[in-house]
C-alpha positions as a Markdown table, in Angstrom:
| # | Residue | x | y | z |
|---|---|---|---|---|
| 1 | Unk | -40.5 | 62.9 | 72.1 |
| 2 | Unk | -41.2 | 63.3 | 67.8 |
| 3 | Unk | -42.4 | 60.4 | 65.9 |
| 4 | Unk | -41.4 | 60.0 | 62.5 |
| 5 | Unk | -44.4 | 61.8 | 61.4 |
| 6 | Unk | -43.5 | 64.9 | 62.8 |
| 7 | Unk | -40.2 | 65.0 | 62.3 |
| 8 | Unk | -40.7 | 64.5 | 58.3 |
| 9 | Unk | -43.4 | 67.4 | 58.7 |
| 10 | Unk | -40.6 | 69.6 | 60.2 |
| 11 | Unk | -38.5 | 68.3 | 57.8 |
| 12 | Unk | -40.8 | 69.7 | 55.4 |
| 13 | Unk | -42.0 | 72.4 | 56.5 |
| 14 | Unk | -38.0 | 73.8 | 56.5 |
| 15 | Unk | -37.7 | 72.5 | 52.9 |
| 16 | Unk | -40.7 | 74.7 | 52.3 |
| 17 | Unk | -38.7 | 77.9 | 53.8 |
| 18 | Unk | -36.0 | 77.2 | 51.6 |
| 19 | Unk | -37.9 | 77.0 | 48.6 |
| 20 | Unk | -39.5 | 80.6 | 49.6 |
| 21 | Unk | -35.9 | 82.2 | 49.8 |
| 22 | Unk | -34.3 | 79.9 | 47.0 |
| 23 | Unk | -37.5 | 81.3 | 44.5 |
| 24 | Unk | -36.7 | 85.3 | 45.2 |
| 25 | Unk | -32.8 | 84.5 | 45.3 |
| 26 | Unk | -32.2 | 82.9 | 42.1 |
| 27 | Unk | -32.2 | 84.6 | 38.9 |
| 28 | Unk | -32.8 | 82.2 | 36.2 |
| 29 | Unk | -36.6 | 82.0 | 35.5 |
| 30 | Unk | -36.7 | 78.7 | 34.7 |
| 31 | Unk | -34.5 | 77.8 | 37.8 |
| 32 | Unk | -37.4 | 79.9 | 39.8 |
| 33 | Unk | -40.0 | 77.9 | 38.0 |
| 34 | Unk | -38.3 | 74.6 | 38.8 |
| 35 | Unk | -38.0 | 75.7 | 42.7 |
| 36 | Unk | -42.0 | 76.8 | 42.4 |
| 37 | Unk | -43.4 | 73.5 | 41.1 |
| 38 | Unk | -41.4 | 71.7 | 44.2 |
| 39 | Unk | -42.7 | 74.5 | 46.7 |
| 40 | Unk | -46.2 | 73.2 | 45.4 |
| 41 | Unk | -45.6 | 69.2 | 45.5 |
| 42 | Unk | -44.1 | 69.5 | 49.4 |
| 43 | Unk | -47.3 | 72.0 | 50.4 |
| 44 | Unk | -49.5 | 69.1 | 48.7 |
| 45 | Unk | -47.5 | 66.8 | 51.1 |
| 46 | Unk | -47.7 | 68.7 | 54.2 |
| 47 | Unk | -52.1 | 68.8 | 53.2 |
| 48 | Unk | -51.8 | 65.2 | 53.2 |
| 49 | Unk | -50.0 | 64.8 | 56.0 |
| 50 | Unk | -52.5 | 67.5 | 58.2 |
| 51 | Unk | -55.4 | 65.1 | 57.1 |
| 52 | Unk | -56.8 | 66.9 | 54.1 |
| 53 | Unk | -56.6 | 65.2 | 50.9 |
| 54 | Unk | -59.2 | 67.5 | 49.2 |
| 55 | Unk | -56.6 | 70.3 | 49.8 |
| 56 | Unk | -53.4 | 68.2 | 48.5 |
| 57 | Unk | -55.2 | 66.9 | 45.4 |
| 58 | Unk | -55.7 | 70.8 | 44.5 |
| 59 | Unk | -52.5 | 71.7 | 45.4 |
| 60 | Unk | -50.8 | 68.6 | 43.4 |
| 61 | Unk | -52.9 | 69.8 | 40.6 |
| 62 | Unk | -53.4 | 74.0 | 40.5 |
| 63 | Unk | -50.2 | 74.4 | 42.2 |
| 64 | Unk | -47.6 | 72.3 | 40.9 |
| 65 | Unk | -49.3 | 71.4 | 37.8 |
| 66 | Unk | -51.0 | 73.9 | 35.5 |
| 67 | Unk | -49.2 | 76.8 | 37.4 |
| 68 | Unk | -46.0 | 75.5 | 36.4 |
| 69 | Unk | -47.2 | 74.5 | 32.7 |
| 70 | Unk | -48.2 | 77.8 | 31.7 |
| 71 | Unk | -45.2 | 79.3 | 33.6 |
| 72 | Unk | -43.4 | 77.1 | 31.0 |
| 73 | Unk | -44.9 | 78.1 | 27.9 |
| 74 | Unk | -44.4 | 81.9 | 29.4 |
| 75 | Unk | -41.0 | 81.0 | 29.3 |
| 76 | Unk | -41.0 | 79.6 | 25.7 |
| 77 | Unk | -42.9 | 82.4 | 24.6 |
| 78 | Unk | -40.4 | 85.3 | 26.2 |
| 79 | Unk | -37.4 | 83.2 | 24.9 |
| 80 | Unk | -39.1 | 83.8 | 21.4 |
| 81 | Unk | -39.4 | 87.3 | 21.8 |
| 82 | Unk | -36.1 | 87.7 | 23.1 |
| 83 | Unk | -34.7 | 85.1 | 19.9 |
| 84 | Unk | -37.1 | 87.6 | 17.2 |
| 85 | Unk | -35.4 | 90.7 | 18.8 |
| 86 | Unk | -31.8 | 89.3 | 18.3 |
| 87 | Unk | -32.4 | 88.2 | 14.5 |
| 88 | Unk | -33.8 | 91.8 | 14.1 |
| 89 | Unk | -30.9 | 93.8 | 15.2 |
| 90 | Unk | -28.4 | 91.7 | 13.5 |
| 91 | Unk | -30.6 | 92.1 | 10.3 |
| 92 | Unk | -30.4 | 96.0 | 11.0 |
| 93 | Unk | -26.4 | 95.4 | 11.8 |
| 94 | Unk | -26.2 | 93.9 | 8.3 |
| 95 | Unk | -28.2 | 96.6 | 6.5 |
| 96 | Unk | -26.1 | 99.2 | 8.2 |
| 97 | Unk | -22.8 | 97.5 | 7.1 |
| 98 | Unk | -24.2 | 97.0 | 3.5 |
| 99 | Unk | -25.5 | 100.5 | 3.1 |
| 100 | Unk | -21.5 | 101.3 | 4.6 |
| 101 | Unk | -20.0 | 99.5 | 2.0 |
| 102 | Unk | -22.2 | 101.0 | -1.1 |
| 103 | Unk | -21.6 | 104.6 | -0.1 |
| 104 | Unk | -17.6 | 104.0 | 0.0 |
């Protein structure tokens, strides 16, 4: 009925579903990042497996690779922001409590 090929392929292709949902579902971006880069490696897979190793190799590398590096140093770069932001209000806070205490 299926050989082991095509089951695996199913297999996949399922796995593939999931990573769709899982990627719109989750909130963390870095969670979202990590489901991406798998999405990528499992459609390099499937390429191989449909006899088209051009198509693979691109995926493996465009898809799973430099997408998800520069998805990465997005991340860094936000977490940065978001860290400058935070040492900015609570150098405000402290001016405001400072300028408090000299006028009582």
């Amino acid at each position: 009925m299926f050989d082991a090929t095509t089951l695996l392929v199913w297999i996949l292709l399922g796995f593939l579903i999931l990573c769709a949902i899982a990627s719109t579902v989750v909130k963390s971006l870095l969670t979202t990042t990590l489901i991406y880069m798998s999405y990528g490696l499992v459609m390099s897979i499937i390429w191989l497996f449909l006899e088209s190793p051009d198509l693979a190799g691109t995926e493996a590398a465009v898809g799973a690779g430099v997408t998800t590096i520069l998805f990465f140093v997005t991340y860094n770069k936000i977490k940065a922001l978001d860290r400058k932001k935070e040492e900015a209000n609570k150098k405000s806070e402290s001016e405001i409590e400072e300028k408090e205490d000299d006028n009582t």
